[in-house]
TORTILO-158841 format. One line per field, with one value per residue: x, y, z of N, C-alpha, C in turn; residue number from 1; chain. Coordinates in pm, 1 decimal. Layout:
<rs>
n.c1	[X; ...] .
n.c2	[Y; ...] .
n.c3	[Z; ...] .
ca.c1	[X; ...] .
ca.c2	[Y; ...] .
ca.c3	[Z; ...] .
c.c1	[X; ...] .
c.c2	[Y; ...] .
c.c3	[Z; ...] .
resi	[NUM; ...] .
chain	[A; ...] .
</rs>
This chain:
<rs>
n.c1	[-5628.4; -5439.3; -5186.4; -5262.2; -5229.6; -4947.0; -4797.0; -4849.9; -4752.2; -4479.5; -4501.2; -4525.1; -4250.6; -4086.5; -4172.4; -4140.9; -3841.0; -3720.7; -3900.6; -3788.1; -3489.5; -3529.6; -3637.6; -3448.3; -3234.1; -3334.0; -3289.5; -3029.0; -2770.7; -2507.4; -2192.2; -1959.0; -1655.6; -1325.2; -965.1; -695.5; -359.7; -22.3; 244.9; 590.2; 897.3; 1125.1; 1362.3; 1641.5; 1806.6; 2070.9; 1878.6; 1666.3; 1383.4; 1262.2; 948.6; 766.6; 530.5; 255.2; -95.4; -282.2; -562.0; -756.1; -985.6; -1313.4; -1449.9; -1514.8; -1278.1; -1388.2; -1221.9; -937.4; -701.2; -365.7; -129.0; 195.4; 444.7; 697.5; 1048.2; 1154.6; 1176.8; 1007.2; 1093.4; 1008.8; 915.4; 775.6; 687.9; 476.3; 320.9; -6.8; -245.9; -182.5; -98.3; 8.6; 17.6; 152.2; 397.9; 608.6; 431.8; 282.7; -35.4; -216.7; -405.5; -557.7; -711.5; -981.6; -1009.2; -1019.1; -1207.7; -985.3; -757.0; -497.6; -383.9; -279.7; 69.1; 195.5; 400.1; 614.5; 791.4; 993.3; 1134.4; 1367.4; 1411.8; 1654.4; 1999.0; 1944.2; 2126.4; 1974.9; 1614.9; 1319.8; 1017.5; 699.8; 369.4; 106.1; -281.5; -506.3; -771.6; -1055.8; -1291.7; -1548.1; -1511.4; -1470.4; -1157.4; -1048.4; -802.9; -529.0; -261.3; -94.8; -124.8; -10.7; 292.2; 616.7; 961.2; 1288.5; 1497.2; 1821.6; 2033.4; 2167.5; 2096.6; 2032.7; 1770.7; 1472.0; 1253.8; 917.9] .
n.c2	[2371.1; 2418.3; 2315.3; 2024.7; 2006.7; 2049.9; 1872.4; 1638.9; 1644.3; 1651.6; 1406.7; 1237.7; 1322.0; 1152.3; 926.1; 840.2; 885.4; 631.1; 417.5; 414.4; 378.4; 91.2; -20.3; -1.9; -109.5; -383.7; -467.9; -428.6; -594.6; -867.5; -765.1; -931.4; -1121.3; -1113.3; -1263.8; -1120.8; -1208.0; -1165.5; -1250.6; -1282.6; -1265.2; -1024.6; -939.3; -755.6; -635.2; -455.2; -216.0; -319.4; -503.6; -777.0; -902.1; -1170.1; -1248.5; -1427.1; -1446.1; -1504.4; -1624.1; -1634.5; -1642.3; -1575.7; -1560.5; -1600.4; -1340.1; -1218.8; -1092.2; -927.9; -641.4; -596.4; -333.1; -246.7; -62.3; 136.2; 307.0; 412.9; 623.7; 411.0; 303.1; 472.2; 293.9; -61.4; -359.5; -557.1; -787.0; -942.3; -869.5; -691.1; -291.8; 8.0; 242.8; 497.9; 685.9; 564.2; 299.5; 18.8; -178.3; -494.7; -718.4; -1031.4; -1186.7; -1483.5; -1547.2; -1821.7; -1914.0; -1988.1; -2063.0; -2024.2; -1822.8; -1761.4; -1709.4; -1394.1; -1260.1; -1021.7; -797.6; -548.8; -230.6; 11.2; 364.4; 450.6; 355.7; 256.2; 204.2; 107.4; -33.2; 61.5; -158.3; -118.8; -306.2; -362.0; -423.6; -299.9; -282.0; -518.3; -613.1; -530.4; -724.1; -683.8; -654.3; -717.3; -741.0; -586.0; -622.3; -833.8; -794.7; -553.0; -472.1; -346.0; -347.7; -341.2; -334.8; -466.5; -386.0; -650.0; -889.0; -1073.5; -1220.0; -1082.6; -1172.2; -1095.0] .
n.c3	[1404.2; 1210.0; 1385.7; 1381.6; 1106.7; 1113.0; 1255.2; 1085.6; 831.7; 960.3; 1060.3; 871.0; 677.2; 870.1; 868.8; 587.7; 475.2; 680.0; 583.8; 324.9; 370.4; 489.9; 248.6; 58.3; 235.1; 180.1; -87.9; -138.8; -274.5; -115.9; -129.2; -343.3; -169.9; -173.8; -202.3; -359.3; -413.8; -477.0; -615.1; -734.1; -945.2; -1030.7; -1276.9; -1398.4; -1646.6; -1809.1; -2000.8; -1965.2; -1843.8; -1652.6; -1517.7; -1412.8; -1259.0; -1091.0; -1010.4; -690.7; -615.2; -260.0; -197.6; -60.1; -296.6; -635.9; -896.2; -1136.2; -1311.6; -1281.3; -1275.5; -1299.1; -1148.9; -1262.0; -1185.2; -1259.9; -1133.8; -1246.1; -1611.0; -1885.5; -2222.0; -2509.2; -2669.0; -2676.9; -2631.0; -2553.5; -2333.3; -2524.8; -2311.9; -2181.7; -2145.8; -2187.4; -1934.1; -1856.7; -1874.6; -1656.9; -1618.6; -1645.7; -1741.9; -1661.0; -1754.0; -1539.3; -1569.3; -1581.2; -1191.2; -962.3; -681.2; -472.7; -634.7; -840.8; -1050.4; -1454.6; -1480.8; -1549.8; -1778.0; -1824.8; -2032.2; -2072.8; -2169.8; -2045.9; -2088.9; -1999.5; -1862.5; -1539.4; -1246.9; -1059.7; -971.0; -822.5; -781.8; -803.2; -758.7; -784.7; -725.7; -936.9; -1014.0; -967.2; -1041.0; -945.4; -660.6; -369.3; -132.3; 151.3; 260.9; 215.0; 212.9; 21.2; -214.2; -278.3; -317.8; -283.5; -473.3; -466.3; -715.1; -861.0; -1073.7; -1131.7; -1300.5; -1174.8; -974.2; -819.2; -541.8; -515.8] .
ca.c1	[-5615.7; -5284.6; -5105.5; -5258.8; -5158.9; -4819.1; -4786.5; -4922.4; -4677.5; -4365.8; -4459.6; -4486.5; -4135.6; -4068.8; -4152.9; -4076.1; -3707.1; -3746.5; -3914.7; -3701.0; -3398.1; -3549.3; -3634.0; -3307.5; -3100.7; -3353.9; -3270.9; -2904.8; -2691.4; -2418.4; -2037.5; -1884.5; -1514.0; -1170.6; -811.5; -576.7; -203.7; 72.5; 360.3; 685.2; 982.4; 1203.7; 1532.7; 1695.1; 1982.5; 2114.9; 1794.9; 1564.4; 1316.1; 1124.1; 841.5; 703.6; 386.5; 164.4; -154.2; -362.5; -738.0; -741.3; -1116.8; -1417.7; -1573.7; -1441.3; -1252.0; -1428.1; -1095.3; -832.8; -587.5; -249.8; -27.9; 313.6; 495.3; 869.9; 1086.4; 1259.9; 1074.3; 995.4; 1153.2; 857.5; 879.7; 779.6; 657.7; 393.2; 212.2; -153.9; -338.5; -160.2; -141.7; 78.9; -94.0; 165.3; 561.8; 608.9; 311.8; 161.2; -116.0; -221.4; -542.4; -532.4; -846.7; -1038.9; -936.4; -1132.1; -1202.2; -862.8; -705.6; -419.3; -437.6; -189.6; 155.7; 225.3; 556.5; 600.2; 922.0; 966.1; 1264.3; 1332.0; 1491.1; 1839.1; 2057.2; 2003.7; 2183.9; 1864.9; 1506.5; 1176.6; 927.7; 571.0; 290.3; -67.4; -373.7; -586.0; -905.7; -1090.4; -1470.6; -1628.1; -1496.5; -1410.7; -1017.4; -988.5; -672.0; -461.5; -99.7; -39.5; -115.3; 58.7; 456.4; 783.5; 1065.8; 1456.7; 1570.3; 1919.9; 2079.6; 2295.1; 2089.4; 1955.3; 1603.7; 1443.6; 1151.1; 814.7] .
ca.c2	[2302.5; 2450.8; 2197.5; 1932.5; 1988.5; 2014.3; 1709.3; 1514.5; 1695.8; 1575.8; 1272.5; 1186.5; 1309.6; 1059.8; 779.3; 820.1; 859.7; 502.2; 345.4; 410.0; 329.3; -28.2; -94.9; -9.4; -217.0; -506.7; -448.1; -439.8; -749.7; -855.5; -784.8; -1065.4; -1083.4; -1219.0; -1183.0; -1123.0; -1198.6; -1121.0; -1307.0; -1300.7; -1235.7; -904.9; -935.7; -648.9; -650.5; -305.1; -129.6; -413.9; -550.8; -866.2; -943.1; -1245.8; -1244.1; -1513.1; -1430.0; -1594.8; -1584.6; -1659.3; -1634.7; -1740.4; -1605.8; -1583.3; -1266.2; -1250.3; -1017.3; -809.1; -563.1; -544.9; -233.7; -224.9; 122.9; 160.7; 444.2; 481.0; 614.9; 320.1; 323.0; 503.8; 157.1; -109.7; -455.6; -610.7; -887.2; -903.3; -862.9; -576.2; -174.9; 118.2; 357.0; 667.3; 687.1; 462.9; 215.4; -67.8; -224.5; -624.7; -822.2; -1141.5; -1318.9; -1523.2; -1583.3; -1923.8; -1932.3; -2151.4; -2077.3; -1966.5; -1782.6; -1790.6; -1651.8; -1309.3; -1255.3; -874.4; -778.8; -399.1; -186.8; 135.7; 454.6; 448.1; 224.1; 322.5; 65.6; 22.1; 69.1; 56.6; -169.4; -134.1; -373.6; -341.3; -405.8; -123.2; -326.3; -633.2; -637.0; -494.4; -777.0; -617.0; -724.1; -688.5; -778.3; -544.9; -674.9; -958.1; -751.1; -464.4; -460.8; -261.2; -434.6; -286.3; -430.3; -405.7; -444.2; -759.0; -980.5; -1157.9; -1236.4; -1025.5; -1266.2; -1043.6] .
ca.c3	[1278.1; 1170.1; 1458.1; 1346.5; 966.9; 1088.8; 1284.8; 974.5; 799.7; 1033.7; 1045.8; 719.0; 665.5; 933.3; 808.2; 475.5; 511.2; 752.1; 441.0; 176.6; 440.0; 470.4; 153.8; 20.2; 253.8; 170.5; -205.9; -197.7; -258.8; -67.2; -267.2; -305.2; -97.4; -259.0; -146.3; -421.0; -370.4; -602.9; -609.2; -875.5; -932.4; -1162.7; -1306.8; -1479.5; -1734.0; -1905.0; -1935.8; -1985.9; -1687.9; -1666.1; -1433.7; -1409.6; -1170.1; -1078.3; -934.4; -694.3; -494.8; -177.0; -201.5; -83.3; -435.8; -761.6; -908.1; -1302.8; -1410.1; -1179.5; -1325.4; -1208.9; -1206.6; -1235.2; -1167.3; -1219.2; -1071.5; -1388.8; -1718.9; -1954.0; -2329.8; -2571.9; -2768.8; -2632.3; -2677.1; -2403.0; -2391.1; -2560.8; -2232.2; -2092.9; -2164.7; -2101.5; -1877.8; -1878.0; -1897.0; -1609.5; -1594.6; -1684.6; -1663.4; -1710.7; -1698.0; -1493.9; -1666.2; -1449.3; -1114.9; -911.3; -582.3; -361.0; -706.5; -891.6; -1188.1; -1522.0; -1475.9; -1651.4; -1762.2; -1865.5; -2036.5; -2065.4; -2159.3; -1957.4; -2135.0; -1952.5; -1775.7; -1417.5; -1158.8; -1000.3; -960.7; -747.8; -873.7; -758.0; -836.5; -695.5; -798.6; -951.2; -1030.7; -929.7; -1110.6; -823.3; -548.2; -226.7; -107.9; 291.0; 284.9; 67.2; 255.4; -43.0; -335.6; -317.6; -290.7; -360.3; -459.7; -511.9; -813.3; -915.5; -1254.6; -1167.7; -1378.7; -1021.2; -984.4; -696.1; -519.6; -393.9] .
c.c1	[-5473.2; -5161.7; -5092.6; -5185.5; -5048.5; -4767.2; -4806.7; -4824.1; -4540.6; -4365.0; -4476.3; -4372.6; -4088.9; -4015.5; -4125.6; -3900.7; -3681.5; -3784.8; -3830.4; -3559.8; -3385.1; -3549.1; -3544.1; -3250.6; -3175.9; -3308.9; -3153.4; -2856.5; -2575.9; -2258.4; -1976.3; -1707.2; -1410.8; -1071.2; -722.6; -472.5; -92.9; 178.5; 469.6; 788.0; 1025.2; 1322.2; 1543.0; 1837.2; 1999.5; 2004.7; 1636.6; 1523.4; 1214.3; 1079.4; 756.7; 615.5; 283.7; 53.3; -246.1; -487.7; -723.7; -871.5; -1166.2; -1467.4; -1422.3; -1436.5; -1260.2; -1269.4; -1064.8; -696.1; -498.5; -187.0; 103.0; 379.2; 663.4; 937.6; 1152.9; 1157.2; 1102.6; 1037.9; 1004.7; 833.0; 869.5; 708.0; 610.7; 320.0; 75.7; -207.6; -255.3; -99.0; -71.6; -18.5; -16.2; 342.9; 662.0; 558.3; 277.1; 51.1; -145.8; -298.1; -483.7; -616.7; -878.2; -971.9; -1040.5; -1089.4; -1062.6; -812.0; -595.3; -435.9; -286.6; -60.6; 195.3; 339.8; 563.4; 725.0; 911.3; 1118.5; 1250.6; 1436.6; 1593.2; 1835.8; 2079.1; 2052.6; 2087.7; 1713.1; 1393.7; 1044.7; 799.1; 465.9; 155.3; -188.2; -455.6; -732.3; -926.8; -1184.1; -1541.3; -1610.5; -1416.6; -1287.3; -1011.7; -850.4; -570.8; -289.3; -33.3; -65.4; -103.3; 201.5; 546.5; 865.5; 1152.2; 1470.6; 1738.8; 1961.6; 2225.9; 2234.8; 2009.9; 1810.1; 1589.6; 1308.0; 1045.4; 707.6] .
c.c2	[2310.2; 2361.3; 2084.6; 1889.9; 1991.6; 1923.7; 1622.3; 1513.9; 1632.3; 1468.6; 1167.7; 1201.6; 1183.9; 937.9; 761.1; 786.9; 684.6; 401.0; 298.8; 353.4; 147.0; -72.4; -106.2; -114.8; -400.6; -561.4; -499.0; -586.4; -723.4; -805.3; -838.6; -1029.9; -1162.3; -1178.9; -1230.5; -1161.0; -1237.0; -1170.8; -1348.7; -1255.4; -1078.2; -896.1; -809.1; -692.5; -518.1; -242.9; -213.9; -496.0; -662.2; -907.5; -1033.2; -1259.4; -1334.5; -1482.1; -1543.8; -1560.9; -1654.5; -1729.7; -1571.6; -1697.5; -1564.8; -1461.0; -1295.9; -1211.9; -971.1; -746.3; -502.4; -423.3; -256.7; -91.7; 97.7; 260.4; 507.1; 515.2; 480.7; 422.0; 370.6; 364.1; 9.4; -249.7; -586.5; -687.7; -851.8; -842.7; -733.5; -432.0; -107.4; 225.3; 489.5; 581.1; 580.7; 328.5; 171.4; -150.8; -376.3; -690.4; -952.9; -1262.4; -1353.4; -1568.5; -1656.1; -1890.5; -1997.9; -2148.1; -1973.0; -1934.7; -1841.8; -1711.0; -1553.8; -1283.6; -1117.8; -811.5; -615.7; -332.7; -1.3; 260.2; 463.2; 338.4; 234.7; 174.3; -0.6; 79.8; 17.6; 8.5; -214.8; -209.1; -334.9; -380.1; -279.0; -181.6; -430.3; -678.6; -634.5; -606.4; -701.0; -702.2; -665.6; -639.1; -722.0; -619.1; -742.4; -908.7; -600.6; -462.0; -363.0; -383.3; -348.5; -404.2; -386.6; -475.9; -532.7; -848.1; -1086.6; -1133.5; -1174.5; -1100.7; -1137.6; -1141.4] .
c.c3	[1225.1; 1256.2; 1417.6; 1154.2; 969.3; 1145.4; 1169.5; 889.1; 810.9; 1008.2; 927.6; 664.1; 782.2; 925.2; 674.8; 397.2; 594.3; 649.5; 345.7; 231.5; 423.2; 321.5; 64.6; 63.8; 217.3; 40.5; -244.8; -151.8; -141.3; -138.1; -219.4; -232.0; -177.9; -192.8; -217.1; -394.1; -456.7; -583.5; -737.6; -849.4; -1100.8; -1178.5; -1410.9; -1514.4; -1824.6; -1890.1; -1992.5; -1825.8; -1755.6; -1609.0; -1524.0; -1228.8; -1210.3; -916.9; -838.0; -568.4; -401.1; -111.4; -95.6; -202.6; -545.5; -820.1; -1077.0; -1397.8; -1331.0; -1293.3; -1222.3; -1258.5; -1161.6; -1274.6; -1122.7; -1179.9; -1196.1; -1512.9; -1778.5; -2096.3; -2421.3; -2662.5; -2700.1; -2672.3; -2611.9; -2464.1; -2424.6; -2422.8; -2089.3; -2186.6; -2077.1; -2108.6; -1846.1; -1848.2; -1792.1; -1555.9; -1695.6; -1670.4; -1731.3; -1642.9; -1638.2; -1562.3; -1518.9; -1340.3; -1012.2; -777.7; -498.6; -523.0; -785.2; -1055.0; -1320.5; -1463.8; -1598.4; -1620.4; -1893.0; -1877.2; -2072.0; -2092.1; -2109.9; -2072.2; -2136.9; -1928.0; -1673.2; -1370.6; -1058.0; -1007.2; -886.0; -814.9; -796.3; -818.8; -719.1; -763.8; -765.5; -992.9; -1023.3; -972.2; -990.6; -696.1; -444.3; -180.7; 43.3; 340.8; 145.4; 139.9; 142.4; -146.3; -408.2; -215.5; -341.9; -328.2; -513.9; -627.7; -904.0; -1024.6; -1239.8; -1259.8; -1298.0; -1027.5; -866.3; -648.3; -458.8; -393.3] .
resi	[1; 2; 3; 4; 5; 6; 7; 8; 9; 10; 11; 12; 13; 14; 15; 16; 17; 18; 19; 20; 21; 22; 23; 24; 25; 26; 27; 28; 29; 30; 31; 32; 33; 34; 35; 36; 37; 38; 39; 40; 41; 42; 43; 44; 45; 46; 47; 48; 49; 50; 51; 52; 53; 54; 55; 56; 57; 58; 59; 60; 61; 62; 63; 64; 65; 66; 67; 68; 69; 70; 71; 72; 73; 74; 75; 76; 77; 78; 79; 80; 81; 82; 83; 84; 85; 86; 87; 88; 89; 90; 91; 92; 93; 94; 95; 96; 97; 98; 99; 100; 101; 102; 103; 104; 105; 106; 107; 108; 109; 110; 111; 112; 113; 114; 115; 116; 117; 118; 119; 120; 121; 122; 123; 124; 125; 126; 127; 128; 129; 130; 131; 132; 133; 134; 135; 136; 137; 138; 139; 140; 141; 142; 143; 144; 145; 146; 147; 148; 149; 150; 151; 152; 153; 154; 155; 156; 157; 158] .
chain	[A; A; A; A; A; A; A; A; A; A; A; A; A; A; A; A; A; A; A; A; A; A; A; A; A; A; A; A; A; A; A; A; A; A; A; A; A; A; A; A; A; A; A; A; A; A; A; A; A; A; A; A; A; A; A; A; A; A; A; A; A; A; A; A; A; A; A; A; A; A; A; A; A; A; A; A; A; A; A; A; A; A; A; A; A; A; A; A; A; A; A; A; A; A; A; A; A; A; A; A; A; A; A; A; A; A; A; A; A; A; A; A; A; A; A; A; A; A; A; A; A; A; A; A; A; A; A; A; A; A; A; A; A; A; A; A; A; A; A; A; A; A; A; A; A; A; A; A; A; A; A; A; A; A; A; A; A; A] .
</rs>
């Protein structure tokens, strides 16, 4: 008797684990795919920087909101004066909603003026995205860059 109660036992762990396996993966959705890609230019003059960035989906689905970061090598000035739809996230960072972004479409162009503490002669400017509204990006290559930017006043293209 004691064999058989533990066979019954087993295999009820068995299949239960197998169950709940299936009916999970029948449950879950697919997440939708997009492919960001960041493209703009940053000019610097004395200790002022301005990025202009125009995003755009590559698709196949539509990206509801994505937040870009931009990360400078230099601290940023404690005063500052950013557009509505973007937010300083610590002494060198910011961050800036895209709004909706369509399928095979380009979004608005953000243009993000910023003044840095000093006047170095140059600086390292990182952009990436840091959030998408849960769409999965395959392809990170096109929306995250470094760019050198030096303080001639010249536009730097990424």
């Amino acid at each position: 008797m004691r064999a058989w109660v533990s066979a019954g036992v087993c295999a009820g762990v068995v299949l239960v684990p197998g169950s709940t396996v299936a009916a999970a993966a029948a449950v879950a959705a697919p997440v939708p795919e997009a492919d960001l890609a960041l493209h703009g230019t940053a000019v610097m003059d004395g200790d002022r920087v301005e990025v202009r960035l125009t995003p755009r989906n590559n698709g196949p689905a539509e990206i509801a909101d994505a937040t870009v970061r931009l990360r400078w090598s230099a601290e940023l000035a404690d005063r500052q004066e950013l557009p509505a739809r973007c937010a300083r996230e610590d002494e060198r960072t910011v961050l800036c909603g895209t709004g909706v972004l369509a399928a095979d479409g380009t979004g608005e162009q953000l243009r993000v003026p910023v003044r840095l503490r000093d006047r170095p002669q140059e600086v390292t400017l990182e952009v990436d995205t840091a959030w998408s509204a849960g769409v999965v990006d395959n392809d990170r290559t096109n929306d995250r860059v470094k760019v050198l930017v030096l303080a001639t006043g010249d536009g730097y293209a990424f």
